[in-house]
N, CA and C atoms as a LAMMPS dump frame, in Angstrom:
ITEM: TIMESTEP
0
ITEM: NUMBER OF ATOMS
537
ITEM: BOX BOUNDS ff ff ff
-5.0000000000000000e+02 5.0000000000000000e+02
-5.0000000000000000e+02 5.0000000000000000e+02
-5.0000000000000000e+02 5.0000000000000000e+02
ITEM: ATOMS id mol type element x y z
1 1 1 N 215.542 429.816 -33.497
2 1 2 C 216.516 430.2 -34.497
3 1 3 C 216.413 431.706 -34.748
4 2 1 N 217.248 432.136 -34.829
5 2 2 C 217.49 433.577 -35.13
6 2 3 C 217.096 433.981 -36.576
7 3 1 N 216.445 434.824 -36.436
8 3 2 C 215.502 436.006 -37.826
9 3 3 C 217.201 436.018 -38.694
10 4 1 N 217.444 436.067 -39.974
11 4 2 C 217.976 436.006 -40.808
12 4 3 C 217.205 435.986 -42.338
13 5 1 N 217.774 436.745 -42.599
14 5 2 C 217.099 437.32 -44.711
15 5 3 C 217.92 437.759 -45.896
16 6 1 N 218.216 436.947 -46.528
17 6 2 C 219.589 438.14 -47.258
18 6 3 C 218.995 437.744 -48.719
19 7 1 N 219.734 438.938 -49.758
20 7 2 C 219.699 439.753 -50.471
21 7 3 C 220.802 439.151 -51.441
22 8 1 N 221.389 439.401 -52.413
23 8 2 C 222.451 438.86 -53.022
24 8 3 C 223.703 439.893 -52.687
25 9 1 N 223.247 441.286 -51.919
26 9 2 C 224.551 441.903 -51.151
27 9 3 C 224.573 442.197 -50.051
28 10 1 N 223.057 441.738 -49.227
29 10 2 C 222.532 442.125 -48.429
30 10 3 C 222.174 441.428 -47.364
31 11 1 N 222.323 441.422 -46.066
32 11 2 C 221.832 440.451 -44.98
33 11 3 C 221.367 441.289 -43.888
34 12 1 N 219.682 441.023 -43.367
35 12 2 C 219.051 441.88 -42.741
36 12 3 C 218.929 440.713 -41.476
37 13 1 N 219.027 441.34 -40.11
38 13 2 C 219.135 439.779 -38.902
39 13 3 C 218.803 440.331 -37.692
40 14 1 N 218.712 439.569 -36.596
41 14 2 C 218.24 440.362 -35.317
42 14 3 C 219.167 441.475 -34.973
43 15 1 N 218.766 442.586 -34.279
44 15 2 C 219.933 443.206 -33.534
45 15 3 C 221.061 442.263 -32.735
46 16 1 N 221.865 442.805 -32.573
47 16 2 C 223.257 442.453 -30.891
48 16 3 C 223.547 443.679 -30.787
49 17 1 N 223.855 443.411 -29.338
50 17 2 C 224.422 444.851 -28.503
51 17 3 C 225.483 445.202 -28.83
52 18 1 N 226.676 444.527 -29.821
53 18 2 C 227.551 445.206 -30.762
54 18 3 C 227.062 445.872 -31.541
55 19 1 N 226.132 445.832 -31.525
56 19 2 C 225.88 447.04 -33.135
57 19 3 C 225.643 448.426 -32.422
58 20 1 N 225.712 448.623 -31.13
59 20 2 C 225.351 450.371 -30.866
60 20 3 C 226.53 451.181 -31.186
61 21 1 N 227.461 451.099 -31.171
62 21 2 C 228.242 451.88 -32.299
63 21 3 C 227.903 452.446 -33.648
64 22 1 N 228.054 451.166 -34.104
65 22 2 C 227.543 451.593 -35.726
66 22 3 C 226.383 452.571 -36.189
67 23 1 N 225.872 451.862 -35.119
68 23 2 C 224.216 452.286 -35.057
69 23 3 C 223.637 453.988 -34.87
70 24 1 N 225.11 454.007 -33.692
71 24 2 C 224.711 455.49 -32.985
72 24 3 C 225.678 456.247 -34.029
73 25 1 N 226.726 455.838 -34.812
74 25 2 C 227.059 456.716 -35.412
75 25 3 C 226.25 456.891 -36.956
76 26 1 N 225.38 456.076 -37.24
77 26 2 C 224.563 456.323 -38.117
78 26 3 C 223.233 457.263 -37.681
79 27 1 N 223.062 457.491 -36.276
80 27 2 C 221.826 458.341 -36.121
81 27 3 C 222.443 459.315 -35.423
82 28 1 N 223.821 459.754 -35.643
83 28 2 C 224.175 461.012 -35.13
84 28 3 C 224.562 461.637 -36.138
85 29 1 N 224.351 461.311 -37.637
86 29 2 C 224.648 461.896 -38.94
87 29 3 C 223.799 462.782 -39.286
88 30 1 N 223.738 463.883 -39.214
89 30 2 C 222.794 465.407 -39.355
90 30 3 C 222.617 465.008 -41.058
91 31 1 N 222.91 464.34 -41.62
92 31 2 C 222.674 464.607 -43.021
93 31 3 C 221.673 463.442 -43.238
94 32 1 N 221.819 462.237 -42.596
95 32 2 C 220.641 460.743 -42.261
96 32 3 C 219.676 461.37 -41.43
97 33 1 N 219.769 462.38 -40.383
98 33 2 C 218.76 462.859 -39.618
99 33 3 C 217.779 463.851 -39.867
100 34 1 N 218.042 464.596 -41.068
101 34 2 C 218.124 465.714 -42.138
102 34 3 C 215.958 465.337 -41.842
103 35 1 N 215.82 464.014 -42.693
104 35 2 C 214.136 463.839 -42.952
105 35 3 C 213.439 462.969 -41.33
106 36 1 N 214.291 462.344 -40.639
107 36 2 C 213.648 461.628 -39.72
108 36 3 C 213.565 462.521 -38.256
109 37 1 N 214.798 463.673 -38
110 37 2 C 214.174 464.05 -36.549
111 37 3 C 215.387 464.419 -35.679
112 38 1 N 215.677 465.09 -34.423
113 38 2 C 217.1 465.421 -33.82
114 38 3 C 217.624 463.985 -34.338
115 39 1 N 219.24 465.064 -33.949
116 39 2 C 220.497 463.707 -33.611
117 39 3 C 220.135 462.921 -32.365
118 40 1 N 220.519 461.199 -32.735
119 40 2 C 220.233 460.853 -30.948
120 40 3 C 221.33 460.304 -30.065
121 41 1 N 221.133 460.344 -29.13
122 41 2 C 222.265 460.242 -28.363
123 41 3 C 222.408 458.471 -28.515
124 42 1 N 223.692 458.437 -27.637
125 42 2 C 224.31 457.159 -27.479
126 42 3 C 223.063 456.368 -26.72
127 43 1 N 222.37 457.257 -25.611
128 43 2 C 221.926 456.391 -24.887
129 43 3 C 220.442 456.019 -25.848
130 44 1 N 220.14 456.694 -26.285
131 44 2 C 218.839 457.257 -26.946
132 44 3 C 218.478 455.793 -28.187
133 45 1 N 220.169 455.701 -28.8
134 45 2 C 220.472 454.544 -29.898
135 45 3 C 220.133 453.318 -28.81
136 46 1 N 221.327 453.307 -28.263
137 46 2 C 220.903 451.733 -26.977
138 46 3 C 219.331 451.592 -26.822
139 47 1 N 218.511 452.554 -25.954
140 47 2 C 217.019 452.015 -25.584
141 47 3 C 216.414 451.711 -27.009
142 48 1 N 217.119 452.395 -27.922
143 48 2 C 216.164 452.09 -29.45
144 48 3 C 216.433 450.554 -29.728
145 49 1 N 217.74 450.23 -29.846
146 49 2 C 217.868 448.989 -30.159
147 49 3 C 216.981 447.832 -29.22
148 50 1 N 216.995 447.994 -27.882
149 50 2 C 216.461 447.536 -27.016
150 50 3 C 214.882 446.997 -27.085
151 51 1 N 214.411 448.082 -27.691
152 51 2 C 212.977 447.822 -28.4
153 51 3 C 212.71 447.01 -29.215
154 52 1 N 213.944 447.117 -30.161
155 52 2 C 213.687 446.95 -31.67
156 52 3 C 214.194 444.859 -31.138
157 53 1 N 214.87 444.989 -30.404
158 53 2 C 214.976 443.127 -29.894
159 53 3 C 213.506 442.856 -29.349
160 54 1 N 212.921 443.943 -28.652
161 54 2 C 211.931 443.238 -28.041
162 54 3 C 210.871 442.687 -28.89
163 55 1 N 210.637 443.901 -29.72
164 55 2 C 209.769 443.639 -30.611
165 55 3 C 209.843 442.576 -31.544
166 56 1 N 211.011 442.066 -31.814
167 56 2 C 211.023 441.097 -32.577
168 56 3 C 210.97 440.155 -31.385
169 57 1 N 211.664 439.775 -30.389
170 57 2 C 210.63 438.77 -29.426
171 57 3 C 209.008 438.849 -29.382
172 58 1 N 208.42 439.545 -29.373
173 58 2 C 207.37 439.913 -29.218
174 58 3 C 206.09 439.122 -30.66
175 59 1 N 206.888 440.099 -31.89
176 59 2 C 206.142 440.002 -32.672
177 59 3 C 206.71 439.125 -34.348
178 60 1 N 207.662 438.969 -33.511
179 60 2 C 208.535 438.326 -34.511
180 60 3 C 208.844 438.814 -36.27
181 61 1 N 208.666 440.58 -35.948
182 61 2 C 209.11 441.707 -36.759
183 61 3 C 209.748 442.294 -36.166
184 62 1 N 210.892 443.333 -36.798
185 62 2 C 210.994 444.232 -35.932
186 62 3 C 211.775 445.52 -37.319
187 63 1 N 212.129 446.26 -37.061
188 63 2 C 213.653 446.793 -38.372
189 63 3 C 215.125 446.416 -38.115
190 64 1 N 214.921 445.24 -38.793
191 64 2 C 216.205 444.549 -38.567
192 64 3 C 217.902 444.924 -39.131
193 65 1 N 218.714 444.841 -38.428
194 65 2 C 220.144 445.297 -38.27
195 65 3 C 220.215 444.894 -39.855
196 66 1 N 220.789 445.91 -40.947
197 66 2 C 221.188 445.426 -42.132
198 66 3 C 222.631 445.614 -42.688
199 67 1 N 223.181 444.27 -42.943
200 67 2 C 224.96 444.559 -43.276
201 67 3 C 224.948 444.065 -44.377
202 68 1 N 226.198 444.934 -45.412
203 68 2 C 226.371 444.387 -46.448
204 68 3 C 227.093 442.939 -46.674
205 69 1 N 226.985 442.05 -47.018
206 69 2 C 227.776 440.62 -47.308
207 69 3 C 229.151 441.111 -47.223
208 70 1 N 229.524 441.737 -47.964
209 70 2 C 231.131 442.02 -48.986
210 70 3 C 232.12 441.783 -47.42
211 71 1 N 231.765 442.257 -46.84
212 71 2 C 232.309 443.272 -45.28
213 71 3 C 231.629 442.99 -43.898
214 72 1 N 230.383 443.014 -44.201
215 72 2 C 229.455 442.396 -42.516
216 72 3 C 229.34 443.725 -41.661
217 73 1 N 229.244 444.977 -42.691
218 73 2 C 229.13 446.302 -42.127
219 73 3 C 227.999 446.707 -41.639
220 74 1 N 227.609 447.136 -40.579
221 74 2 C 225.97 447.271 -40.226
222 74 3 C 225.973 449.305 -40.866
223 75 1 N 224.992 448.848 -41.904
224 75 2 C 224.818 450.146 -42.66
225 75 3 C 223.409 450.863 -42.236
226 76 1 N 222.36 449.849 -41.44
227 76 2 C 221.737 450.52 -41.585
228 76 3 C 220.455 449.548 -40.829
229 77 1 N 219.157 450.119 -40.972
230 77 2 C 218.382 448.773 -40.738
231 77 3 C 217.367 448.844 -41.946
232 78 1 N 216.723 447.672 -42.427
233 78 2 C 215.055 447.722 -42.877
234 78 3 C 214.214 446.291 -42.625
235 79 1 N 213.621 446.558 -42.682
236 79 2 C 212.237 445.533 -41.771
237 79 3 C 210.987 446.22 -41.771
238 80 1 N 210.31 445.516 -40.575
239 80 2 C 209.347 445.459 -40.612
240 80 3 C 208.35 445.521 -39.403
241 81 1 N 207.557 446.726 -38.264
242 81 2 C 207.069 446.642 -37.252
243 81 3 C 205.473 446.447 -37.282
244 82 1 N 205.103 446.302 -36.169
245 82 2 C 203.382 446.504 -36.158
246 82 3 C 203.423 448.493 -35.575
247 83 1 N 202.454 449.035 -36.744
248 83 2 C 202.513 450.077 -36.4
249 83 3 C 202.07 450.734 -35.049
250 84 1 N 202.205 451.9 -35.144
251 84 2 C 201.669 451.987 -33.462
252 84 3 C 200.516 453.029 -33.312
253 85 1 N 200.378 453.664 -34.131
254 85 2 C 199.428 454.992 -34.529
255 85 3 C 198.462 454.875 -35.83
256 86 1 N 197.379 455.943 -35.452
257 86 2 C 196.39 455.517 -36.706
258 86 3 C 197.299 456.821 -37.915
259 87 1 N 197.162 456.388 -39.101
260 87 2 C 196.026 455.139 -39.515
261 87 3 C 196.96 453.731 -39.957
262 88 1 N 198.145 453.678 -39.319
263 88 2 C 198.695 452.173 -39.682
264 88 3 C 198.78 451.391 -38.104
265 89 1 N 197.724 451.752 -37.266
266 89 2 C 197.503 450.997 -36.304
267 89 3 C 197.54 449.528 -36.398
268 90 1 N 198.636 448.524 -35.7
269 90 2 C 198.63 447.29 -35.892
270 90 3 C 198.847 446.788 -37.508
271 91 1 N 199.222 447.304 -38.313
272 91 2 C 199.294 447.429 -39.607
273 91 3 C 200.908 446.744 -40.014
274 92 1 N 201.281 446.143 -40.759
275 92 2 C 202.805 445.662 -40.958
276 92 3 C 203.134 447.147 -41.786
277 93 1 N 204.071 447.844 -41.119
278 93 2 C 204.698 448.789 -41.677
279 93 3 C 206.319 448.533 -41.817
280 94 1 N 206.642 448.66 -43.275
281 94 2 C 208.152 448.571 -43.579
282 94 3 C 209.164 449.891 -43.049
283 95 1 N 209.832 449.415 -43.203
284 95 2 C 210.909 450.912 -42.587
285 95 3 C 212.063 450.756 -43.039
286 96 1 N 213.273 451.51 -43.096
287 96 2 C 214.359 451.756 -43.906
288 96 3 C 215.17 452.775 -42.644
289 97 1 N 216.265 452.697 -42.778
290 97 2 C 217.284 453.936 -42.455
291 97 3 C 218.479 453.816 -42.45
292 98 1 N 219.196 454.23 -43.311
293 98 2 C 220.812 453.729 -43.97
294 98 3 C 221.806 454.953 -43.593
295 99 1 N 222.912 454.531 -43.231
296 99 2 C 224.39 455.494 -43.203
297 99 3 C 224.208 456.323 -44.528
298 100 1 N 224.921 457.401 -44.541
299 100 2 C 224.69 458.422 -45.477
300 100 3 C 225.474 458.116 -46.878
301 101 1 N 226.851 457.447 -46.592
302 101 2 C 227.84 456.567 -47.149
303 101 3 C 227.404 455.661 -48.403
304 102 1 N 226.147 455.1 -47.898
305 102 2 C 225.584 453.912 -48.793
306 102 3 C 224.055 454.256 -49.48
307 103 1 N 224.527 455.652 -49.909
308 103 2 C 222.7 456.009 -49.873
309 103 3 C 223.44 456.197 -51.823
310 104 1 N 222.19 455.833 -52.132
311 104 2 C 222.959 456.028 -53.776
312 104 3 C 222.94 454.584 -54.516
313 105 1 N 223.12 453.456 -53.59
314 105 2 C 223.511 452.201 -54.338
315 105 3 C 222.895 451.083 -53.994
316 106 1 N 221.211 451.423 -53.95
317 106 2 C 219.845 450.613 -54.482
318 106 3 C 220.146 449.889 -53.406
319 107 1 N 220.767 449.906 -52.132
320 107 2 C 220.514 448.971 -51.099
321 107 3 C 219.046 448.921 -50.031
322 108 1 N 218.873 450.253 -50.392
323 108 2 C 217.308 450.33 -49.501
324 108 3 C 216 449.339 -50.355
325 109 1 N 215.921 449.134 -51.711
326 109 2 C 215.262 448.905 -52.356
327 109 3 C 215.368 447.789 -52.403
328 110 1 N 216.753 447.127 -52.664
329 110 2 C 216.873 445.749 -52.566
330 110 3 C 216.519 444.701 -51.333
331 111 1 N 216.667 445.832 -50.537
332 111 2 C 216.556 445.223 -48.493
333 111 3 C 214.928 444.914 -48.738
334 112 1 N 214.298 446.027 -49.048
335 112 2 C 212.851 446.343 -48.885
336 112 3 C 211.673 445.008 -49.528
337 113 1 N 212.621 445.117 -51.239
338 113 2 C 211.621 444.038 -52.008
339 113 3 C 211.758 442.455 -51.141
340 114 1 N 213.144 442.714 -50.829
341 114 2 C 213.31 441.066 -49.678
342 114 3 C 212.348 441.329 -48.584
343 115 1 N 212.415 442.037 -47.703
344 115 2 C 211.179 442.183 -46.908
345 115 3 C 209.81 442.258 -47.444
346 116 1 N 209.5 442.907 -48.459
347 116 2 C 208.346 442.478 -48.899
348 116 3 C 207.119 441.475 -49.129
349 117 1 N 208.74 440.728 -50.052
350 117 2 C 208.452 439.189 -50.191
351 117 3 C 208.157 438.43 -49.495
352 118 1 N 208.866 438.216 -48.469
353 118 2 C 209.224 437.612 -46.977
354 118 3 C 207.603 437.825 -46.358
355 119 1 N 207.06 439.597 -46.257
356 119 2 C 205.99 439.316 -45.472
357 119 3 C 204.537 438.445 -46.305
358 120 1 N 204.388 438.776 -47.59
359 120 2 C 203.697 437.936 -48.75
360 120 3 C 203.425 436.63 -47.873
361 121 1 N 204.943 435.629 -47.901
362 121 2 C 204.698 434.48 -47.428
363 121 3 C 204.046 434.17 -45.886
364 122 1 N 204.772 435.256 -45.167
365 122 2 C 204.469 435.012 -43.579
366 122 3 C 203.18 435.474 -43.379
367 123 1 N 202.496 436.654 -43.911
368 123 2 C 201.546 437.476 -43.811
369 123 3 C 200.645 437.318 -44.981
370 124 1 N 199.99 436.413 -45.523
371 124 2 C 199.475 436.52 -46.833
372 124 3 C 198.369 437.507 -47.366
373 125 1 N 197.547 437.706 -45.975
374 125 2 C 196.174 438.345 -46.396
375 125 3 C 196.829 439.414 -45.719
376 126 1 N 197.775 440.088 -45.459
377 126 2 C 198.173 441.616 -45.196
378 126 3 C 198.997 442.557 -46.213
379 127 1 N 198.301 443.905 -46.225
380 127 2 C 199.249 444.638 -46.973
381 127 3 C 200.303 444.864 -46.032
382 128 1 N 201.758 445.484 -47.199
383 128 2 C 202.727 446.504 -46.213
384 128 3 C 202.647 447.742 -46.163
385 129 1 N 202.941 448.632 -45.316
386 129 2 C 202.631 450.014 -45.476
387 129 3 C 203.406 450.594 -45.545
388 130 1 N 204.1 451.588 -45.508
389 130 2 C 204.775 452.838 -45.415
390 130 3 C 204.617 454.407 -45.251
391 131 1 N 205.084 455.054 -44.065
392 131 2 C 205.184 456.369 -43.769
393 131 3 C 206.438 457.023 -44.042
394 132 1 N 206.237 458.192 -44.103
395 132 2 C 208.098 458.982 -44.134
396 132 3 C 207.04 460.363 -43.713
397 133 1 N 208.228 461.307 -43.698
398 133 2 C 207.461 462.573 -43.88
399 133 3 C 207.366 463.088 -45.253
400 134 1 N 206.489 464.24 -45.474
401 134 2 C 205.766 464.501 -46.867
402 134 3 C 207.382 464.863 -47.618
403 135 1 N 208.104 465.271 -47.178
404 135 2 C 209.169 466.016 -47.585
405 135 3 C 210.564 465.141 -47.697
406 136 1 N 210.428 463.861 -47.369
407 136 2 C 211.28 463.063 -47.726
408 136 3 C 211.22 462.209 -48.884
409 137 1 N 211.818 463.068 -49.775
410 137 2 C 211.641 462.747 -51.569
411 137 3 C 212.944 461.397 -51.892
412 138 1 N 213.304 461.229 -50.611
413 138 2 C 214.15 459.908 -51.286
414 138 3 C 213.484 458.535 -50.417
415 139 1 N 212.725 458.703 -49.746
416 139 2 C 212.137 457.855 -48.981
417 139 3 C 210.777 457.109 -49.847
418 140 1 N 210.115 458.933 -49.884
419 140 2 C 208.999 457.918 -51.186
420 140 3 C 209.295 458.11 -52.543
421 141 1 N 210.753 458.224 -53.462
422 141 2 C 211.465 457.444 -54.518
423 141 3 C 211.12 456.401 -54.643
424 142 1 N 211.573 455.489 -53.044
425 142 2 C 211.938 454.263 -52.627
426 142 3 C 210.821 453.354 -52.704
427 143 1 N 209.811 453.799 -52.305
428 143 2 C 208.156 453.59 -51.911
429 143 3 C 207.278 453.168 -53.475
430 144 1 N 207.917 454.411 -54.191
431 144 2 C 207.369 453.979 -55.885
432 144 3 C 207.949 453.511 -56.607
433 145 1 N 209.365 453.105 -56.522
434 145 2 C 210.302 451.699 -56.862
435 145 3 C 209.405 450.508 -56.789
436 146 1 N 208.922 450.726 -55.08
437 146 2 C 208.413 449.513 -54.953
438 146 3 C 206.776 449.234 -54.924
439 147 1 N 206.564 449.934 -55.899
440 147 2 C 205.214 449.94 -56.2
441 147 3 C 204.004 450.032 -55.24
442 148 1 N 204.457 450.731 -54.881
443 148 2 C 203.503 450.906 -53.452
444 148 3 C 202.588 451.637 -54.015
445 149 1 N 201.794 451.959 -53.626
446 149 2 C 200.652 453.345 -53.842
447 149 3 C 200.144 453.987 -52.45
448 150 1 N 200.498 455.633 -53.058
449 150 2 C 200.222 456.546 -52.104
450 150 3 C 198.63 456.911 -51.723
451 151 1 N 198.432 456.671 -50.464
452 151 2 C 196.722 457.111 -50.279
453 151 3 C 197.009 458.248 -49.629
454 152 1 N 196.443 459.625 -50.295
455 152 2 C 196.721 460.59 -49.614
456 152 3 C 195.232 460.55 -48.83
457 153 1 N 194.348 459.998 -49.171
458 153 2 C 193.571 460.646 -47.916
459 153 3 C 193.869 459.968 -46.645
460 154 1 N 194.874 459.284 -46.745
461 154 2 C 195.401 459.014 -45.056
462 154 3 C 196.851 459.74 -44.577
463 155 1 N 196.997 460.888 -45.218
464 155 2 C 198.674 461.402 -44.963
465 155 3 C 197.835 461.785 -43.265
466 156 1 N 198.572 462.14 -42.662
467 156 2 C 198.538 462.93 -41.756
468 156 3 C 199.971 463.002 -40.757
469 157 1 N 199.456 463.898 -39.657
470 157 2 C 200.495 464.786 -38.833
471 157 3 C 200.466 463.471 -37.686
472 158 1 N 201.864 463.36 -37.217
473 158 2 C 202.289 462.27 -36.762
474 158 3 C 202.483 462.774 -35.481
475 159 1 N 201.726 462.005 -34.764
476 159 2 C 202.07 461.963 -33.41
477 159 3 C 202.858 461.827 -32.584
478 160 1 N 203.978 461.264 -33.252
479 160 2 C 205.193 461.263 -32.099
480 160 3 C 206.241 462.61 -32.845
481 161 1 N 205.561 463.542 -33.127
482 161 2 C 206.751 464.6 -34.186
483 161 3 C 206.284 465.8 -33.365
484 162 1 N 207.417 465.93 -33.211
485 162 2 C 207.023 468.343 -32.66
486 162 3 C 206.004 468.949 -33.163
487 163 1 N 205.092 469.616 -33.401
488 163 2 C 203.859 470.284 -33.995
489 163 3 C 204.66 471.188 -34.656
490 164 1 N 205.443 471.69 -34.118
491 164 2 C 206.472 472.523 -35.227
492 164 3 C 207.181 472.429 -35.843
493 165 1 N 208.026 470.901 -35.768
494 165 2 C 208.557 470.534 -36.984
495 165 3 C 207.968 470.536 -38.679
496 166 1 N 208.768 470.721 -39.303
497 166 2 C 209.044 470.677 -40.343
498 166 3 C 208.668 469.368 -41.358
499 167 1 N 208.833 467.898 -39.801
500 167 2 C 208.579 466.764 -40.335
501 167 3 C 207.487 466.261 -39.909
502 168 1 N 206.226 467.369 -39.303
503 168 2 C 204.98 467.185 -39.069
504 168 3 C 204.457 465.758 -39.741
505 169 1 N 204.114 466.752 -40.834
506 169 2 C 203.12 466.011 -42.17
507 169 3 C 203.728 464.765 -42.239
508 170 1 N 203.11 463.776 -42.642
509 170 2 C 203.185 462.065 -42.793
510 170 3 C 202.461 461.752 -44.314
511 171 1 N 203.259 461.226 -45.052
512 171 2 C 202.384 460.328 -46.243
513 171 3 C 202.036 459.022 -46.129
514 172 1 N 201.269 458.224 -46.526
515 172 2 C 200.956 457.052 -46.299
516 172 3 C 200.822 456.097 -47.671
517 173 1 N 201.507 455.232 -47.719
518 173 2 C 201.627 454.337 -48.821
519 173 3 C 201.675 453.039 -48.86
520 174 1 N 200.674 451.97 -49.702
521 174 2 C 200.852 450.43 -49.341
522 174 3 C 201.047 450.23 -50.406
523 175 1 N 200.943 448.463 -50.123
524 175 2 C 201.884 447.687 -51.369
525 175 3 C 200.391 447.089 -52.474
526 176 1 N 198.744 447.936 -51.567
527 176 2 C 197.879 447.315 -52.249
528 176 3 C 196.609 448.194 -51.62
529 177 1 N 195.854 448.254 -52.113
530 177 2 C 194.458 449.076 -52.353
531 177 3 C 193.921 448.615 -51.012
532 178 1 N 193.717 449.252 -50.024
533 178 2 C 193.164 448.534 -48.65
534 178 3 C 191.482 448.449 -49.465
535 179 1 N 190.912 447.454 -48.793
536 179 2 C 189.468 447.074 -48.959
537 179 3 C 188.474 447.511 -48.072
């Protein structure tokens, strides 16, 4: 059966290869790309999505395609991967990334606490985590909505980022006091 989660405006579900449209015109938005990194190409969106199916074959997480009910608009994704780098190595890390359109109207937050919840039940003895870069002040807004807490002695410089970017630096935040 197919991954499905919804929200009371919200429905988060596997990718389909219809969604690279939507998709690519949401990560070719210089103003959505502003905290995460270049614009990406068409093809760049496709291999992303490509992953993001596998991984949910794989691990049965992934950042899942998110549309609003009203319409069945794919705005965006949030979910949930196994991280890939320290210090959220193998770690359930949440993720977010919305059209620029829908930024403003508590849909990241609402997606997120449903994922949250969701991993609680599936994942009981795991925290969730969260990264952004240090400088994405609407990302960790989002993060202390949801009560996460920031451990700065694990921010660090992210390995898959330019050394000269801007979006170096990494913060690190869970939903609970690691032990």
């Amino acid at each position: 059966m197919a991954f499905r989660l919804e929200t009371e405006r919200l429905v988060m579900r596997e990718w389909r290869d219809d969604d690279l449209d939507a998709f690519h015109a949401i990560n070719s938005d210089p103003k959505v790309r502003e905290t995460l990194g270049p614009i990406m190409t068409r093809d760049e969106v496709r291999a992303l999505i490509e992953r993001l199916q596998k991984q949910q074959q794989k691990d049965g997480v992934c950042f899942w395609a998110l549309d609003t009910k009203t319409d069945d608009r794919l705005i965006g994704w949030c979910g949930m991967i196994r991280g890939d780098h320290p210090p959220i190595t193998n770690k359930l890390e949440i993720g977010w990334r919305l059209a620029y359109d829908a930024w403003g109207k508590g849909y990241i937050t609402e997606a997120a606490k449903a994922c949250i919840t969701w991993a609680a039940e599936e994942f009981p003895n795991e925290a969730v985590w969260a990264i952004t870069s240090e400088n994405n002040a609407r990302s960790r807004a989002v993060m202390e909505r949801l009560d996460m807490i920031h451990l700065s002695d694990l921010d660090f410089d992210h390995p898959h980022v330019d050394p000269d970017s801007n979006l170096l630096r990494h913060v690190t935040y869970c939903t609970k006091e690691p032990s």
